[in-house]
C-alpha positions in Angstrom: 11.2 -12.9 -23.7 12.3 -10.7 -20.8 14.9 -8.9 -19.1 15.8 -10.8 -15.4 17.3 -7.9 -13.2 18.8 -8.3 -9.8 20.9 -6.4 -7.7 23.9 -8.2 -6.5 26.6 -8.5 -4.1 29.5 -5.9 -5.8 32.1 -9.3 -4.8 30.5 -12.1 -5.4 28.1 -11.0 -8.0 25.1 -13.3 -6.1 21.2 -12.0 -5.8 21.2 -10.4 -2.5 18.4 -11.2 -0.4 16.1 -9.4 1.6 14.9 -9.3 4.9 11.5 -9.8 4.0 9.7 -11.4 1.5 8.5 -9.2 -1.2 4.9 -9.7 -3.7 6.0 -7.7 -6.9 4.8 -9.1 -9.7 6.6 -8.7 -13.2 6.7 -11.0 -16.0 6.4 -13.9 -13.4 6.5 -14.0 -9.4 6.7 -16.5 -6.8 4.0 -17.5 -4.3 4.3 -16.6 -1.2 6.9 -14.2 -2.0 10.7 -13.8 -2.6 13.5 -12.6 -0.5 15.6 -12.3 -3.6 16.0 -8.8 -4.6 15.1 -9.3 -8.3 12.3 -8.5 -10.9 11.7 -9.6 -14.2 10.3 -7.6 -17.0 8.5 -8.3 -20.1 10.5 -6.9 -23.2 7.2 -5.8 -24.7 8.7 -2.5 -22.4 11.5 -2.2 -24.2 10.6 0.9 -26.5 8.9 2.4 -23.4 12.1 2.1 -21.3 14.7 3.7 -23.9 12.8 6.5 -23.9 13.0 7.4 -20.1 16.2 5.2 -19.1 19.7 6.1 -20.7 20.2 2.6 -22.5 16.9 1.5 -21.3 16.3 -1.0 -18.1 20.2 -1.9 -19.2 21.5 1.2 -18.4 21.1 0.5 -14.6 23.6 -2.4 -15.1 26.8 -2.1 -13.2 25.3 1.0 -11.5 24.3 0.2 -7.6 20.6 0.7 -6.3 21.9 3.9 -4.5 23.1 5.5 -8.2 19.9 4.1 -10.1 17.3 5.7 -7.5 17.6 9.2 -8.6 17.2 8.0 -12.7 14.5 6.0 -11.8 12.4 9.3 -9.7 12.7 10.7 -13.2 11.9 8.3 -15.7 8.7 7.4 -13.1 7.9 11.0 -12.9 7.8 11.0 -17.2 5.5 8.1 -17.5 1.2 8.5 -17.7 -1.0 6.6 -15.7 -2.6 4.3 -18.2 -2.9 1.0 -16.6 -3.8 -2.2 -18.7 -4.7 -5.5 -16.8 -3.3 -7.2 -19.4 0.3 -6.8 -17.9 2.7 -7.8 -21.3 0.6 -4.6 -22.9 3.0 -2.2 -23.3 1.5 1.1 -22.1 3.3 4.2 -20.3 1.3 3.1 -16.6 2.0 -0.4 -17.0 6.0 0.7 -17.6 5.9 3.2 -14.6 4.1 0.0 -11.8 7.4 -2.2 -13.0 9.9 0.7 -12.8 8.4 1.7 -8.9 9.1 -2.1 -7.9 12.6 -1.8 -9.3 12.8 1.8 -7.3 11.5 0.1 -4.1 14.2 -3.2 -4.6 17.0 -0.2 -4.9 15.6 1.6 -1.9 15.7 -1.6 -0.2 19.4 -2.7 -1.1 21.2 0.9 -2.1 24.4 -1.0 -1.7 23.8 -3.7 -4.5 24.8 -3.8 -7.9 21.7 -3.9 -11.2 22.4 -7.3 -12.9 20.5 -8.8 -15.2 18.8 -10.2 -18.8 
């Protein structure tokens, strides 16, 4: 299980696109990259996430990627460095390498909308 986030058009509620294909990785990633501005996260997070995030990754829903970048600067700045390779591990440095990618896809599209699950 995971949560599927996205930022979207504020009209038409469809996954904006980029301008150039991006390589994050979450709980799954396409080859050869994505121009949709979307991420999806293992749940295994979850815990992780309400502790930094209002609400957790769903408290960026219905806020646009200009409003979610300066909660995400702080949750980032709260989380430890412990990196696992195993990413569905839920540890405080895996948490922090999905939240930058979701900083860097609201830094990339201020002007859309966090959808998701």
């Amino acid at each position: 299980m995971s949560y599927d986030i996205h930022l979207s058009d504020a009209v038409t509620g469809a996954t904006l696109e980029l301008d150039e294909p991006h390589h994050m990785r979450g709980g799954n990633y396409c080859l050869g990259g994505t121009t949709s501005a979307e991420l999806n996260i293992t749940y295994n997070y979850g815990p992780i996430l309400h502790r930094v995030l209002p609400d957790g990754i769903r408290g960026l829903y219905g806020r646009t990627g200009a409003e979610s970048i300066p909660l995400l600067n702080k949750a980032i700045a709260e989380l430890g460095n412990d990196v696992d390779e195993a990413y569905w591990t839920p540890t405080e440095g895996n948490v922090k390498r999905a939240l930058s990618q979701v900083l860097a896809l609201a830094q990339m599209r201020p002007d859309g909308v966090w959808a998701g699950d």
